[in-house]
N, C-alpha and C positions, 0 to 999 in steps of 0.2 A: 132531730139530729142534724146538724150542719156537715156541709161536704169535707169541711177543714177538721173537722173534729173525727169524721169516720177516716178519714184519711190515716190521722195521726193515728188512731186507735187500733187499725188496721191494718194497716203497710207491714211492719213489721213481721208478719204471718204470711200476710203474700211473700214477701221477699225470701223468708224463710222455705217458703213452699217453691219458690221459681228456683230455689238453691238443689233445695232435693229433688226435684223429678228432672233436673238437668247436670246434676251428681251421675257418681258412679254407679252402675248395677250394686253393686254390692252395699252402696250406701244407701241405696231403696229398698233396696230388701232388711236393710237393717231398720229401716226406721218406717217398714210398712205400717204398724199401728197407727203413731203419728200423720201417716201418708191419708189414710184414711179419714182420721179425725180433719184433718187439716181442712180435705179435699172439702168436707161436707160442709165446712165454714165459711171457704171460698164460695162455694155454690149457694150459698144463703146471703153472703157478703153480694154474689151478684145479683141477685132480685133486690136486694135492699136498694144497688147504686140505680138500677132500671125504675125501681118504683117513686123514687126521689127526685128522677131526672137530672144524677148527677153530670159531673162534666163526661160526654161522650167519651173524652181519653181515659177515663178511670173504667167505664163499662167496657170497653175493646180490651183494658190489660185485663180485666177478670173475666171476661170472656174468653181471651186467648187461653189463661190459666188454666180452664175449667175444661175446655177441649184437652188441652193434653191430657192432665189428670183424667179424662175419662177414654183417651187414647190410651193409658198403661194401664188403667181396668181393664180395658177391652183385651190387648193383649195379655194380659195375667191372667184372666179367668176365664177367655172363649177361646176354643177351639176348632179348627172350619167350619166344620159338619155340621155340628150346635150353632154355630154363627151364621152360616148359609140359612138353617131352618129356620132361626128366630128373625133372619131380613128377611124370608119370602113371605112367612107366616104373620109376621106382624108389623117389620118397620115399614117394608113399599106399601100394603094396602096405607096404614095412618098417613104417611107423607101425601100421599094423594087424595084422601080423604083432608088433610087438613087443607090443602091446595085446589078444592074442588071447584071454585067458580072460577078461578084462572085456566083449569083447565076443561071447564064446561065449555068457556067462551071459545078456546081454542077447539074442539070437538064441534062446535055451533059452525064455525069458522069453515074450516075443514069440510067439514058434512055441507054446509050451504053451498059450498064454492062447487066442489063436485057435482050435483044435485044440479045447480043451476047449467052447467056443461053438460051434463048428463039431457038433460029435457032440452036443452038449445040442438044439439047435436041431432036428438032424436025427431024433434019438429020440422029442423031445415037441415035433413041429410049433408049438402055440399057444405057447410059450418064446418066441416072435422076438416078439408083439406086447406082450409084457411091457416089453421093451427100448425098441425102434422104434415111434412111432405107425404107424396101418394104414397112413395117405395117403402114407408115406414109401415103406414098403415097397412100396405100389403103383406109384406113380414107378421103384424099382430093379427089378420087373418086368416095365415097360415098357419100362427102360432095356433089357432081355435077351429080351425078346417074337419069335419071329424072325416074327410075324407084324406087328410093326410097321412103319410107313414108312420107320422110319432104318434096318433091315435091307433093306426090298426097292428102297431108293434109292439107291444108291451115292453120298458123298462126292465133289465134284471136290476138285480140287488146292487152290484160294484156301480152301476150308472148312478144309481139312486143316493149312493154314498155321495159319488163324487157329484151330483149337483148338490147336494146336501151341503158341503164345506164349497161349494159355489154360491147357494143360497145366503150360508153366513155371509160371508167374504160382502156379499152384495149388500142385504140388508144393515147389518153394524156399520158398514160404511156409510150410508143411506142415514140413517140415524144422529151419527158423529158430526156428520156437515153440517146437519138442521140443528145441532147443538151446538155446532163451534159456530155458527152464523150468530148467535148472540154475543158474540165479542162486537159484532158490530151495531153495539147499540140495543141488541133487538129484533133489529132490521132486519140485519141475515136471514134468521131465523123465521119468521114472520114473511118472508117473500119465497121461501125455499119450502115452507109448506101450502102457499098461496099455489108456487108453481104444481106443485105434485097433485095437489087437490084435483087443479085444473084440468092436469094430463089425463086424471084416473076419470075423471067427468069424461071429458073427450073420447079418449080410448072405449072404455065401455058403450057410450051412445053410438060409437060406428059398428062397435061388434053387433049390437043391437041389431041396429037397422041392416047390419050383412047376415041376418040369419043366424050368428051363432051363440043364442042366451043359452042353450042344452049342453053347450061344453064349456063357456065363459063360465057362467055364474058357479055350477058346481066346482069348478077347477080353486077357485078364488075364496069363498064362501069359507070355507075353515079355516086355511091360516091366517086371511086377511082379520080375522078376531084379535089374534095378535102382532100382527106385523102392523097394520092400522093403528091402532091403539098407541102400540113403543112409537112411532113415528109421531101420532099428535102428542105424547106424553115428552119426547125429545125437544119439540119444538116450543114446547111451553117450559122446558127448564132452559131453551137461550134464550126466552123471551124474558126468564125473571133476572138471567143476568144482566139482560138491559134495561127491566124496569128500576131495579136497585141500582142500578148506575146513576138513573137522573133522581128518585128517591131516596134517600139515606134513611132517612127514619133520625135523624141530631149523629149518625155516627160518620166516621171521613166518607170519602166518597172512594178510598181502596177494601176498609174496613167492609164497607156496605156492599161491597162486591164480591169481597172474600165469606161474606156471611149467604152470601146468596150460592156460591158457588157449593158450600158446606148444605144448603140446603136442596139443591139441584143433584148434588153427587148419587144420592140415594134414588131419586127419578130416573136419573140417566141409566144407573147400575139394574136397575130393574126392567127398563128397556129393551137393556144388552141379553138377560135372561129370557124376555118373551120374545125376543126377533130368532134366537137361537131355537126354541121351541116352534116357532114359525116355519123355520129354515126344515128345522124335520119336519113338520107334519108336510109340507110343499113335497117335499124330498119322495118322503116316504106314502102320504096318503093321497094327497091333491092329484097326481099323475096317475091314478089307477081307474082310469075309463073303460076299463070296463065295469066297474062295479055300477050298480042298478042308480038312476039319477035321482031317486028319492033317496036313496041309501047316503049317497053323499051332502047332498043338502039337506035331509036332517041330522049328521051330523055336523056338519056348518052350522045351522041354527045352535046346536047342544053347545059348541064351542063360546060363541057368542052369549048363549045365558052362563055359560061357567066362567067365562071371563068378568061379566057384570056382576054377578053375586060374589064373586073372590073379594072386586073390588070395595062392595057393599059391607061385605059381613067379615072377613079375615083379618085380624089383629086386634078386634072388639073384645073389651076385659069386661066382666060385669061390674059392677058398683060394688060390689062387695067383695071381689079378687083384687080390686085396684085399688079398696082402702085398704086392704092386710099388704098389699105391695109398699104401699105410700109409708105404712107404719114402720114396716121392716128397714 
């Protein structure tokens, strides 16, 4: 099949299709069958122009076609609730699964950078006020002092609240920037986890060597499961906006950007949901020093394998749910 000939064979149906789903409501609803039939011709019309390597301008229009069209499914037949369970349950673990050495690399990344701060700091104590001024460091070994007040006075509830919608406010912000740092290139992104890495290496090797791993580690240990995690997962969806900036893959180089950003949207959204879960457990569990220091750090540990296994095994169809799905 030549391009000029699917073209001509073709057009026709696209056009027809880009009439109706940009029609009126009611002319959608009147000619939902057709909507349907149409849509699944498009979506075969677009692997046909991909597998041909037709002209990129024809794969961007039926690619755009094919979004919408499964934007008015989405809205026609999902409902929050069902739509929340089916992204947590099955879209975020696959996107991240199919994204897995970009974001190994960034996890490699991240973990070495710290790691390596972490053993510098801890070998040559005076390392940390190179980095940090002193007045800092002394504030973060107040923060872990277990002879301070905020250790031997337990938190009520209303405090717990309100650092709780403090925690958000912090983290999603946190998160945003090392995502919006890939407008620039990559870079952003890529230098704004570089720093954070750095800081949490440094930070932890002075608490270290000041005596305080018995109130550090367990404070940390739980939610950092998730807050860690959405932070290198944020920094590796700016980083694919700026890998698809200099890669297109034959499509424009706005195209390639907006397809990146369509496939980042769902990383990022899934982020916003574990910093938020972070933000409580911080809130509500991490500040409860009195409870027993094994108590806390095996549930740290449990956090940590229930976050790797979600990622591992959640949204996995079996071979034979996914051929009665593909036929349907």
């Amino acid at each position: 099949m030549t391009e000029q000939n699917f073209i001509q064979r073709r057009s026709q149906v696209w056009n027809d299709f880009s009439n109706l789903i940009r029609g009126s409501r009611y002319e959608l609803k009147k000619g939902a069958t057709y909507f349907v039939s149409c849509f699944r011709e498009i979506t075969q019309d677009l692997n046909t122009a991909k597998v041909n390597n037709f002209d990129p301008a024809i794969i961007e229009r039926l690619n755009a076609l094919v979004n919408e069209g499964n934007q008015i499914l989405y809205k026609q037949h999902g409902w929050p609730l069902k739509t929340l369970a089916r992204f947590i349950l099955r879209t975020f673990p696959q996107k991240i699964r199919s994204n897995w050495r970009g974001i190994l690399a960034s996890f490699l990344l991240f973990y070495g950078i710290a790691l390596f701060f972490a053993f510098l700091c801890v070998s040559f104590p005076d390392v940390s006020k190179e980095f940090i001024s002193y007045s800092e460091l002394k504030n973060y070994e107040n923060m872990y002092n277990p002879d301070n007040s905020y250790y031997l006075t337990p938190r009520d509830v209303s405090s717990d609240a309100d650092m709780f919608g403090f925690y958000i406010f912090n983290n999603i912000s946190i998160a945003f920037r090392t995502f919006a740092g890939g407008i620039f290139a990559g870079f952003g992104s890529l230098l704004i986890l570089c720093i954070n890495a750095g800081l949490m290496g440094i930070i932890g090797g002075h608490l270290i060597n000041a005596g305080y791993t018995n109130t550090f580690f367990p404070f940390i240990i739980a939610h950092s499961a998730f807050e860690l995690t959405a932070v290198v997962f944020s920094a590796y969806a700016g980083l694919l906006l700026g890998y698809r900036f200099f890669i297109t893959n034959g499509l424009s180089r706005g195209a390639s950007v907006k397809k990146a950003g369509q496939d980042a949207f769902p990383i990022i959204a899934g982020s916003a949901l574990m910093l938020v879960i972070a933000a409580a457990i911080e809130a509500f569990w991490s500040s409860k020093h009195m409870l027993p220091f094994w108590v806390r750090i095996g549930t740290g540990i449990g956090m940590w394998i229930l976050v790797l296994m979600y990622f591992l095994l959640a949204g996995r169809i079996s071979a034979k749910r996914k051929n009665s799905e593909t036929a349907a």
